[in-house]
Every structure is written in C-alpha cells, then in structure tokens.
mmCIF file of the N, C-alpha and C atoms, coordinates in Angstrom:
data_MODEL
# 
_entry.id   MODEL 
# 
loop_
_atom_site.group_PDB 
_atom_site.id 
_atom_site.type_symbol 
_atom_site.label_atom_id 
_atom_site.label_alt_id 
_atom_site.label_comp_id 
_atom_site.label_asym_id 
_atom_site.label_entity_id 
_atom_site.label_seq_id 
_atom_site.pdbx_PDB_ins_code 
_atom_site.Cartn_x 
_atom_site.Cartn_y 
_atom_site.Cartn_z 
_atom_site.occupancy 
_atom_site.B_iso_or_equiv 
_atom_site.pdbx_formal_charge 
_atom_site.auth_seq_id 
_atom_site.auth_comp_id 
_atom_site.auth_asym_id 
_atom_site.auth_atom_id 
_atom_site.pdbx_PDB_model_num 
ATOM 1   N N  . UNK A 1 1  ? 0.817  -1.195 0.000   1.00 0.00 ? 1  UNK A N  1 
ATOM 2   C CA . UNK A 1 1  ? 0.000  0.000  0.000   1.00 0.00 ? 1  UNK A CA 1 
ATOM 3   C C  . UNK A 1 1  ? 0.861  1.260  0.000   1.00 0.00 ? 1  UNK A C  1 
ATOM 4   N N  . UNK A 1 2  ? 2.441  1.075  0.584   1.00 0.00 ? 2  UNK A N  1 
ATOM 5   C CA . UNK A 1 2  ? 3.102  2.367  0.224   1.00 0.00 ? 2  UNK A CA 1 
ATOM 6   C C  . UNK A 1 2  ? 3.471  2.813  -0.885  1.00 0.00 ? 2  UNK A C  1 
ATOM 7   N N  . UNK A 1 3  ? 3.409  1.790  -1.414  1.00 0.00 ? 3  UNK A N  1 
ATOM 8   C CA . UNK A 1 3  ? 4.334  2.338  -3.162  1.00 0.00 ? 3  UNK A CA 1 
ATOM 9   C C  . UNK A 1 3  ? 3.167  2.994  -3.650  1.00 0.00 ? 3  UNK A C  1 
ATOM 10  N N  . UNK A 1 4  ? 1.718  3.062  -3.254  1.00 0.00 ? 4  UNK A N  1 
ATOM 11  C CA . UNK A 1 4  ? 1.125  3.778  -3.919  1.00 0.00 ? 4  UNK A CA 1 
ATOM 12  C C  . UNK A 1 4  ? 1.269  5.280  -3.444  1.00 0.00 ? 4  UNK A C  1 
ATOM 13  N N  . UNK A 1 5  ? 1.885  5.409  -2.580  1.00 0.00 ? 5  UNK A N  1 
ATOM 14  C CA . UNK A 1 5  ? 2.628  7.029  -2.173  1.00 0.00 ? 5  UNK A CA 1 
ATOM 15  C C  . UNK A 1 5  ? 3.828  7.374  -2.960  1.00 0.00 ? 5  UNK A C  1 
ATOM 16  N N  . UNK A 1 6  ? 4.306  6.432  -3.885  1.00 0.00 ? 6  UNK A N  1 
ATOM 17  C CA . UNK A 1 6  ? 5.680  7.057  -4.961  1.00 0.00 ? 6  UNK A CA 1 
ATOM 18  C C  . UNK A 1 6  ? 5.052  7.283  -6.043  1.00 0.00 ? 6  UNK A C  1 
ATOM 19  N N  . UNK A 1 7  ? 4.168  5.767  -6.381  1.00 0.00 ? 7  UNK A N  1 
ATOM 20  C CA . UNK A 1 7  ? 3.674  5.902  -7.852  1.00 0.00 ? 7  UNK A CA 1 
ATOM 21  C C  . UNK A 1 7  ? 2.705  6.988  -8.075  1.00 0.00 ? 7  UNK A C  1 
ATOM 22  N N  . UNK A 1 8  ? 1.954  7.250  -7.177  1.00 0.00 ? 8  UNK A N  1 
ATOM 23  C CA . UNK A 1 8  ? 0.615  8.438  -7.909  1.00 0.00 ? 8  UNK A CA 1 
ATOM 24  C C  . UNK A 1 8  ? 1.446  9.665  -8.028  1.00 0.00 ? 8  UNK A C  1 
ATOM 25  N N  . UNK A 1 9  ? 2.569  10.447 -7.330  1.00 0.00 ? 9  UNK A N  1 
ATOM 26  C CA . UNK A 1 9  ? 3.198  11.439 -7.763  1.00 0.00 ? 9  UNK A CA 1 
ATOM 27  C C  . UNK A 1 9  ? 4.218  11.510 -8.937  1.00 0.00 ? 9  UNK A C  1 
ATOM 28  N N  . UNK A 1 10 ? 4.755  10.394 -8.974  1.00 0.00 ? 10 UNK A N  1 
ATOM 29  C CA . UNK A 1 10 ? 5.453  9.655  -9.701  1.00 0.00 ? 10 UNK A CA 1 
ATOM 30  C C  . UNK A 1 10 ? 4.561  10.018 -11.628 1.00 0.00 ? 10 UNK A C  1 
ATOM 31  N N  . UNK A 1 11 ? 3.131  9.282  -11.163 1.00 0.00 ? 11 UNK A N  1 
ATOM 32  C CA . UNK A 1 11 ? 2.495  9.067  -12.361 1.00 0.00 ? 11 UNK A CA 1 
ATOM 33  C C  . UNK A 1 11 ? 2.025  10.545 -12.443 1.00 0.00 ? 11 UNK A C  1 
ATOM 34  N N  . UNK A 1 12 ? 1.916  11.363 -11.448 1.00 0.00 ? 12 UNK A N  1 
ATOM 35  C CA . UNK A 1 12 ? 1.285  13.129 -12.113 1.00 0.00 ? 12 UNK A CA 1 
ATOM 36  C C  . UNK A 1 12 ? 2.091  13.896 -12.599 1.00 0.00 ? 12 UNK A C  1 
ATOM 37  N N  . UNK A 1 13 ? 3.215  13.303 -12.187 1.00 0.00 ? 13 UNK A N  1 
ATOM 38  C CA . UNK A 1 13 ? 4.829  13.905 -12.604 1.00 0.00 ? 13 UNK A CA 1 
ATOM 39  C C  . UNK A 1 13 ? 4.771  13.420 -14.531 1.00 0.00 ? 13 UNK A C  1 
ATOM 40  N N  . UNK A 1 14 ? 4.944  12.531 -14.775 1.00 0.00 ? 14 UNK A N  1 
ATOM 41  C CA . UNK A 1 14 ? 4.857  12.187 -16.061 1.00 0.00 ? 14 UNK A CA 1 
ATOM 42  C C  . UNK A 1 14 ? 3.426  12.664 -16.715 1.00 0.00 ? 14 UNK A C  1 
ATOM 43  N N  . UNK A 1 15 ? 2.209  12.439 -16.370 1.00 0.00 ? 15 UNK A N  1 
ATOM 44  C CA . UNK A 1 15 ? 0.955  13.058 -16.697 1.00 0.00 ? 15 UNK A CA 1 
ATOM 45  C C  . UNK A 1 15 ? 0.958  14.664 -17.177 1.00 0.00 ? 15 UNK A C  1 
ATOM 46  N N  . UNK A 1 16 ? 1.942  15.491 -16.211 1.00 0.00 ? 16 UNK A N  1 
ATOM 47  C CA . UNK A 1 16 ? 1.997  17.086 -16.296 1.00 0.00 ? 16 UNK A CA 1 
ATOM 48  C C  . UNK A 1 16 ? 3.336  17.428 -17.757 1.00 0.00 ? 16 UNK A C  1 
ATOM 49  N N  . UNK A 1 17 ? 3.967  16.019 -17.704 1.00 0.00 ? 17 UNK A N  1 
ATOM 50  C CA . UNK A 1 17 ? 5.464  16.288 -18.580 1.00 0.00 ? 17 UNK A CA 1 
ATOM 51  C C  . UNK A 1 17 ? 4.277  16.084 -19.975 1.00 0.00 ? 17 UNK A C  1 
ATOM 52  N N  . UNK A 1 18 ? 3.671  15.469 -20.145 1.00 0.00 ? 18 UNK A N  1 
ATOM 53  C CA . UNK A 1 18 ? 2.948  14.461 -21.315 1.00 0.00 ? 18 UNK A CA 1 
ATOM 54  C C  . UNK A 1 18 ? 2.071  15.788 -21.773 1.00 0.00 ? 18 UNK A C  1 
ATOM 55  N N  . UNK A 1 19 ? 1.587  16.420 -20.630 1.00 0.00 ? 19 UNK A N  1 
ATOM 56  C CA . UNK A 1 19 ? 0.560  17.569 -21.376 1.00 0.00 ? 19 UNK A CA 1 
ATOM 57  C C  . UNK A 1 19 ? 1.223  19.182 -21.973 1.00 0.00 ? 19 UNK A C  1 
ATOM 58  N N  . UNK A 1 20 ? 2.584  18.883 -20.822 1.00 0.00 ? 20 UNK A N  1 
ATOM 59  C CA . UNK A 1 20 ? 3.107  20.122 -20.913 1.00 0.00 ? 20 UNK A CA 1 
ATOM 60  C C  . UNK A 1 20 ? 3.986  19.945 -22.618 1.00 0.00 ? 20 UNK A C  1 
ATOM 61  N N  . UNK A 1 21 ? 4.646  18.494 -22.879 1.00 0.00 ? 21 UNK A N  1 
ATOM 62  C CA . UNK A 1 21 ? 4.991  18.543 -24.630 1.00 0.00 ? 21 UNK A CA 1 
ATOM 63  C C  . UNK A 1 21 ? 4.223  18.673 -25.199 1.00 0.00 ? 21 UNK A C  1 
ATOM 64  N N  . UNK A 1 22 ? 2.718  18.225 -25.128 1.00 0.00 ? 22 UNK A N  1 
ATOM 65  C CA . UNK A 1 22 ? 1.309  18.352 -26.037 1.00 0.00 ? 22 UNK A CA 1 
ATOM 66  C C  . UNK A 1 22 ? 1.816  20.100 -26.511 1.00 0.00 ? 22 UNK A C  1 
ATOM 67  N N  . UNK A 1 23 ? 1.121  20.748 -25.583 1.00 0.00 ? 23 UNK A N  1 
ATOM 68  C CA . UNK A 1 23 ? 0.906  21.990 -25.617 1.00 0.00 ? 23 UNK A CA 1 
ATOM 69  C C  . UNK A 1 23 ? 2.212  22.634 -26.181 1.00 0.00 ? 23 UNK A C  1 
ATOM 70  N N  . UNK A 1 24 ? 3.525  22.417 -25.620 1.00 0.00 ? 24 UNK A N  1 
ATOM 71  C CA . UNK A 1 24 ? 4.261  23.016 -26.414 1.00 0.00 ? 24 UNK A CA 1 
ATOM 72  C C  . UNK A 1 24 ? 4.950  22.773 -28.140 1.00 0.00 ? 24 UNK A C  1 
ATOM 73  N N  . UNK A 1 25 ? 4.393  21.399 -28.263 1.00 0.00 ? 25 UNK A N  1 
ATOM 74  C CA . UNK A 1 25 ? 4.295  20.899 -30.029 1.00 0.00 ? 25 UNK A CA 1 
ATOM 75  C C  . UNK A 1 25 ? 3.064  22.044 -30.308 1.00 0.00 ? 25 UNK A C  1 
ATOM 76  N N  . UNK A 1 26 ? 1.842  21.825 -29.730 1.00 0.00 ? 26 UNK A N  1 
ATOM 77  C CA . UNK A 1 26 ? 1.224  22.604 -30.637 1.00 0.00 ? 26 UNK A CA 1 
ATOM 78  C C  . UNK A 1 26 ? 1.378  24.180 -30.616 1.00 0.00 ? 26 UNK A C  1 
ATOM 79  N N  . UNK A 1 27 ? 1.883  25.092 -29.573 1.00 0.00 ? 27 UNK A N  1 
ATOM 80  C CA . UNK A 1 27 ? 2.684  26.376 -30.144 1.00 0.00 ? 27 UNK A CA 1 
ATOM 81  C C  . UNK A 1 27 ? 3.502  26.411 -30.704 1.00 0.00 ? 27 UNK A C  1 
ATOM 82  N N  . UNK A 1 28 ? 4.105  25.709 -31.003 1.00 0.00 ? 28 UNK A N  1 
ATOM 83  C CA . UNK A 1 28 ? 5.620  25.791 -32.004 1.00 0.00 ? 28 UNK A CA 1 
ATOM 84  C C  . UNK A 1 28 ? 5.060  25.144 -33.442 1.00 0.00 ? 28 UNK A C  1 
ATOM 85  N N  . UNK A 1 29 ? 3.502  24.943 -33.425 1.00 0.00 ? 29 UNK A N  1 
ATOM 86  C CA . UNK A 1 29 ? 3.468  24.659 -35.103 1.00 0.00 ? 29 UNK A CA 1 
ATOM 87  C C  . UNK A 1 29 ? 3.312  23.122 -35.825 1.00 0.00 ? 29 UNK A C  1 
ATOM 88  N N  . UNK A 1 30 ? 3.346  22.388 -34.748 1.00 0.00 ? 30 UNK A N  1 
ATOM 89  C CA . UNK A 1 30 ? 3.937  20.785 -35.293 1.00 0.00 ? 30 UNK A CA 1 
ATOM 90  C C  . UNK A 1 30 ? 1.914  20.462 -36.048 1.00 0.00 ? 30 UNK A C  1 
ATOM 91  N N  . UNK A 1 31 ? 1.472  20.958 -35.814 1.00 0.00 ? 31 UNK A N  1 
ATOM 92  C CA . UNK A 1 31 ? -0.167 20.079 -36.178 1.00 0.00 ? 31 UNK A CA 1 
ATOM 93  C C  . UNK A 1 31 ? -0.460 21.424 -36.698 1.00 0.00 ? 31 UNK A C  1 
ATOM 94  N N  . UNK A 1 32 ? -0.141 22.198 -37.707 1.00 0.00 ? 32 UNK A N  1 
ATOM 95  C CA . UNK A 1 32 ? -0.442 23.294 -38.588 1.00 0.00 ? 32 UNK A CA 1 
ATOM 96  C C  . UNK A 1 32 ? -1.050 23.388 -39.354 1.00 0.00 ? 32 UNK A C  1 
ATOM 97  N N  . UNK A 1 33 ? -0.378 21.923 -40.629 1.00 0.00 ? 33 UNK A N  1 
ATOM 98  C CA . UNK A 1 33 ? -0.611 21.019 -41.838 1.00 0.00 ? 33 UNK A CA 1 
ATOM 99  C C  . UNK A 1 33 ? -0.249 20.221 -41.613 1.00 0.00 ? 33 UNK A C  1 
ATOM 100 N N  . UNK A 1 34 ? -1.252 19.275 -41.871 1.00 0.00 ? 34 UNK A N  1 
ATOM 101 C CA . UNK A 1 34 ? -1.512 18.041 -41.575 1.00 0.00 ? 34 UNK A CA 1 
ATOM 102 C C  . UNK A 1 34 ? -1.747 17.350 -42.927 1.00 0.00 ? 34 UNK A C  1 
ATOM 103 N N  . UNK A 1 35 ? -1.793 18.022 -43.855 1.00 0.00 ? 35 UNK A N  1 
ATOM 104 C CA . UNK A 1 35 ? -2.621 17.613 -45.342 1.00 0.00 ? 35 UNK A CA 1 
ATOM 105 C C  . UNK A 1 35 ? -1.291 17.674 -46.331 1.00 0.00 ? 35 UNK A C  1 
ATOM 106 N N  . UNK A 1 36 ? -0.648 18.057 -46.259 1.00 0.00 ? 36 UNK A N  1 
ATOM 107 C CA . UNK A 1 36 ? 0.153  18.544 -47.340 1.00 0.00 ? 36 UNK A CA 1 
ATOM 108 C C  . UNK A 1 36 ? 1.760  17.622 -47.095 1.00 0.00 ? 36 UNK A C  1 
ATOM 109 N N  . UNK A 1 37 ? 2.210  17.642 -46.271 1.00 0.00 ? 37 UNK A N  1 
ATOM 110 C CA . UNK A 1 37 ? 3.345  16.264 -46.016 1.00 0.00 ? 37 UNK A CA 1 
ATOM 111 C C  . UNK A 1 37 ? 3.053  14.720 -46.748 1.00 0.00 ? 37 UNK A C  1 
ATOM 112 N N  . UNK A 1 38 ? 1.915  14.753 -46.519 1.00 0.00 ? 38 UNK A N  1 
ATOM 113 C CA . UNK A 1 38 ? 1.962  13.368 -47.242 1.00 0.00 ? 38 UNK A CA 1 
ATOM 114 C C  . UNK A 1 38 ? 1.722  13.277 -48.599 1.00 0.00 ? 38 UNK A C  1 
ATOM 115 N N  . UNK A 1 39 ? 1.032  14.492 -49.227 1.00 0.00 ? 39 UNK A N  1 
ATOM 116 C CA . UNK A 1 39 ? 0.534  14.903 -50.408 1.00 0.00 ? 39 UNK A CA 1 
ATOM 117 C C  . UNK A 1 39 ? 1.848  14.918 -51.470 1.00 0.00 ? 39 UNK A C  1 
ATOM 118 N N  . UNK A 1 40 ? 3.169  15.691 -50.638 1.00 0.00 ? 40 UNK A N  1 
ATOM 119 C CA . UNK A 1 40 ? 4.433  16.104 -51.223 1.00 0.00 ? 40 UNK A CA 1 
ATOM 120 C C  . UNK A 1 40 ? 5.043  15.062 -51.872 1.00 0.00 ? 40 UNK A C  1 
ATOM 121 N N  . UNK A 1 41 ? 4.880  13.409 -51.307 1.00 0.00 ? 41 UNK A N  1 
ATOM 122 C CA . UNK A 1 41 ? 5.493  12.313 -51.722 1.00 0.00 ? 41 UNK A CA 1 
ATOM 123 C C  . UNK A 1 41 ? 4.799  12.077 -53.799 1.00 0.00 ? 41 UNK A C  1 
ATOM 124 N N  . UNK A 1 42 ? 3.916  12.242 -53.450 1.00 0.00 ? 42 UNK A N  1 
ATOM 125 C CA . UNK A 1 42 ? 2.963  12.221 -54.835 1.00 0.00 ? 42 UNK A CA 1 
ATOM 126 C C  . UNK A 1 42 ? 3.711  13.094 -56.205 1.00 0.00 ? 42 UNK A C  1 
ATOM 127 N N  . UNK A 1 43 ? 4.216  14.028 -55.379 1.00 0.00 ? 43 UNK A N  1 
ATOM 128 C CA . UNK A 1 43 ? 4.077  15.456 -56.844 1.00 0.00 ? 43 UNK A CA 1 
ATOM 129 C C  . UNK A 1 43 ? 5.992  14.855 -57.287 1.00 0.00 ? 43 UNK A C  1 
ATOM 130 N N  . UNK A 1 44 ? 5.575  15.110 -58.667 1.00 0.00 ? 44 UNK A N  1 
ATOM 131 C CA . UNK A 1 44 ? 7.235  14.531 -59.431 1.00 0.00 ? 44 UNK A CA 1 
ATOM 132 C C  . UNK A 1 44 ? 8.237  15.201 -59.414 1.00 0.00 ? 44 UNK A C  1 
ATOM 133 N N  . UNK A 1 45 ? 9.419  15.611 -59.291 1.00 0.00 ? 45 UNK A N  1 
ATOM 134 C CA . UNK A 1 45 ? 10.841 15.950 -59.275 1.00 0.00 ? 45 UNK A CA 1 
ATOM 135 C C  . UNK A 1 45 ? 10.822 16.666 -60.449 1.00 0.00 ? 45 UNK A C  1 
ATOM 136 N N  . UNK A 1 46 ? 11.448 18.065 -60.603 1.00 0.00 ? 46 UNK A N  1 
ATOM 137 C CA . UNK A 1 46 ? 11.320 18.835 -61.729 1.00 0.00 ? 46 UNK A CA 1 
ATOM 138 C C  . UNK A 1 46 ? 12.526 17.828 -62.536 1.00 0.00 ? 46 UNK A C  1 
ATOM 139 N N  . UNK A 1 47 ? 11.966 17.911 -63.820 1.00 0.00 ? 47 UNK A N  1 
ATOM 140 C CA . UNK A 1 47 ? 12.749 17.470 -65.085 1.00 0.00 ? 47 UNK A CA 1 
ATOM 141 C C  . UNK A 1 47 ? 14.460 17.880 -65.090 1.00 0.00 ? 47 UNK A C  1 
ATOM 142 N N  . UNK A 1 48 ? 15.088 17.030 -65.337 1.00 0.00 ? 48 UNK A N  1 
ATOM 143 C CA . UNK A 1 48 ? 16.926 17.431 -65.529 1.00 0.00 ? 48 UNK A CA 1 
ATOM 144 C C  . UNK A 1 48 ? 16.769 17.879 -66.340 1.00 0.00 ? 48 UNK A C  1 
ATOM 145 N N  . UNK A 1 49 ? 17.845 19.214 -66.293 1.00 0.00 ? 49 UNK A N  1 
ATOM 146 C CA . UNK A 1 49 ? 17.823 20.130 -67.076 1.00 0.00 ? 49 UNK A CA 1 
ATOM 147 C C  . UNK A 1 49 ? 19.023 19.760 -68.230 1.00 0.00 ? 49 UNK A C  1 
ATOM 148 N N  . UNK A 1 50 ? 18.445 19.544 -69.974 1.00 0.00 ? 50 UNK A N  1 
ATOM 149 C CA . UNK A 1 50 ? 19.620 18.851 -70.344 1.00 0.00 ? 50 UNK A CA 1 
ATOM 150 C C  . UNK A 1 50 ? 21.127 19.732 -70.986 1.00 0.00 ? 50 UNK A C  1 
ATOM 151 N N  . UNK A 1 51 ? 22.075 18.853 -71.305 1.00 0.00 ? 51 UNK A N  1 
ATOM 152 C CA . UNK A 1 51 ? 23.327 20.541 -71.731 1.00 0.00 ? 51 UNK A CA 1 
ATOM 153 C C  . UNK A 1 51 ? 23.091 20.473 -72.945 1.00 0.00 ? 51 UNK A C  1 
ATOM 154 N N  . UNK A 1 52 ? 24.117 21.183 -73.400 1.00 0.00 ? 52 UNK A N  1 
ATOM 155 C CA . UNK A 1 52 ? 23.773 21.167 -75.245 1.00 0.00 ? 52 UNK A CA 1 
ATOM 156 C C  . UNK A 1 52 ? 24.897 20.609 -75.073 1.00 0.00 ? 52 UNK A C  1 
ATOM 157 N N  . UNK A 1 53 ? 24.832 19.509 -76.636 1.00 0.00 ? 53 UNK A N  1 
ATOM 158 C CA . UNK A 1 53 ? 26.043 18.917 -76.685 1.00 0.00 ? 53 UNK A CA 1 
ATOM 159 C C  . UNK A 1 53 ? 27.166 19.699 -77.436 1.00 0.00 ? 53 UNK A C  1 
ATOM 160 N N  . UNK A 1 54 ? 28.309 18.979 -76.864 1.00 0.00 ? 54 UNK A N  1 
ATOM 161 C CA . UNK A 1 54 ? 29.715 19.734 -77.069 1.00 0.00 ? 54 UNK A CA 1 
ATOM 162 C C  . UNK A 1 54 ? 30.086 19.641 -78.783 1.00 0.00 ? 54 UNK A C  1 
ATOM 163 N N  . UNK A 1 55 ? 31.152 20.407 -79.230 1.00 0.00 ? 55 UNK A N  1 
ATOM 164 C CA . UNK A 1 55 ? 31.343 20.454 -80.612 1.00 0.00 ? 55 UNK A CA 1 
ATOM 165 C C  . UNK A 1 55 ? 31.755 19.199 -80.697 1.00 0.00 ? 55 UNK A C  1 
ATOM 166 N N  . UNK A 1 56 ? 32.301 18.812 -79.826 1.00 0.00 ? 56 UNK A N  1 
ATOM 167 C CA . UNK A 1 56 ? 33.292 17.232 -80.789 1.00 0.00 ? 56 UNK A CA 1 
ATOM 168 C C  . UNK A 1 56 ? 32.140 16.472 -80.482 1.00 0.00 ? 56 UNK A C  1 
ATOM 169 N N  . UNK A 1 57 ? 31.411 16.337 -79.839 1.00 0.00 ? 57 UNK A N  1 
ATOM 170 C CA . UNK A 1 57 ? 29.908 15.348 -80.252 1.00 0.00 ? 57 UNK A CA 1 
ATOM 171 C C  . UNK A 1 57 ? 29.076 15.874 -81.619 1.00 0.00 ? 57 UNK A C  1 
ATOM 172 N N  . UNK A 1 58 ? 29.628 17.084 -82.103 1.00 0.00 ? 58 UNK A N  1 
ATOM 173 C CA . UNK A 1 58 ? 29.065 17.539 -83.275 1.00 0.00 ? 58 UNK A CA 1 
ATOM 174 C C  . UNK A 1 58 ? 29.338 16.913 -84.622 1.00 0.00 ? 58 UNK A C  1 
ATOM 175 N N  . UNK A 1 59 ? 30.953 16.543 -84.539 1.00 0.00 ? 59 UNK A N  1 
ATOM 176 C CA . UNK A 1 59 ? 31.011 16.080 -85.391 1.00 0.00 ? 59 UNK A CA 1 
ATOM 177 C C  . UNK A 1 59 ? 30.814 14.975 -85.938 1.00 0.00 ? 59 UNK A C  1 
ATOM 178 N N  . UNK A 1 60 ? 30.783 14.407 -87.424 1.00 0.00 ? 60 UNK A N  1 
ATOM 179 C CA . UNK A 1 60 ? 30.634 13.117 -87.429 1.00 0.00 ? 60 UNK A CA 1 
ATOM 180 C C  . UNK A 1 60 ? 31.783 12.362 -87.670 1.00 0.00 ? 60 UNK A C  1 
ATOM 181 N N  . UNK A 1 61 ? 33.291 12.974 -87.956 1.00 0.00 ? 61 UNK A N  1 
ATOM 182 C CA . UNK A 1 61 ? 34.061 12.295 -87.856 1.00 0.00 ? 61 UNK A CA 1 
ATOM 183 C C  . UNK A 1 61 ? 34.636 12.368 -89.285 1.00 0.00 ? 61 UNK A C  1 
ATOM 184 N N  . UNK A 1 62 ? 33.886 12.810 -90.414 1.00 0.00 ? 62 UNK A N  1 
ATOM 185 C CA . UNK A 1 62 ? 34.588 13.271 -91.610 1.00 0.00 ? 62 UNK A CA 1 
ATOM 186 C C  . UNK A 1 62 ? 35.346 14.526 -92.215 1.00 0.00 ? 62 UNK A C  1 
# 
C-alpha cells in the first residue's frame, strides 16, 4: 500500500510532462498542416535540365 505514495506522484509527474509537450508541439506549429506532407510524396521531381552537346559530339568524324 506504500508504493502507492511514490507511484501516484510519480504518475502526475509524467501526466503534467505528457501535457506540458502536447501543448508546447502545438505552439511551435507541429499540427499546422496536416494535409500537405503526405501529399508532397505524390508530386514529381522537376525534369533534368539537359546541356547542349559539345562540338566534338558535333562532329561526325569526316
């Protein structure tokens, strides 16, 4: 019956840590957009941009 005199402060101690990160993720922005992170995987990689080829690839060798 004593350990329930460590654990319940014990457990409000972690309970107050658990609400106090809640709250400070959500002022700093973390649950803003919620829609658009996963959306980003979808959209394609802009196109390589190609060079122009060099003179000696110009030629044909005659």
């Amino acid at each position: 019956m004593n350990i329930l005199l460590v654990l319940i402060p014990i457990s409000l101690l972690l309970l107050g840590a658990a609400i106090w990160a809640f709250v400070w993720a959500v002022k700093g922005g973390q649950y803003d957009d919620l829609d658009t992170p996963p959306l980003d995987i979808l959209v394609d990689d802009e196109k390589p941009k190609q060079t122009a080829p060099s003179n000696d690839d110009a030629h044909d060798g005659t």
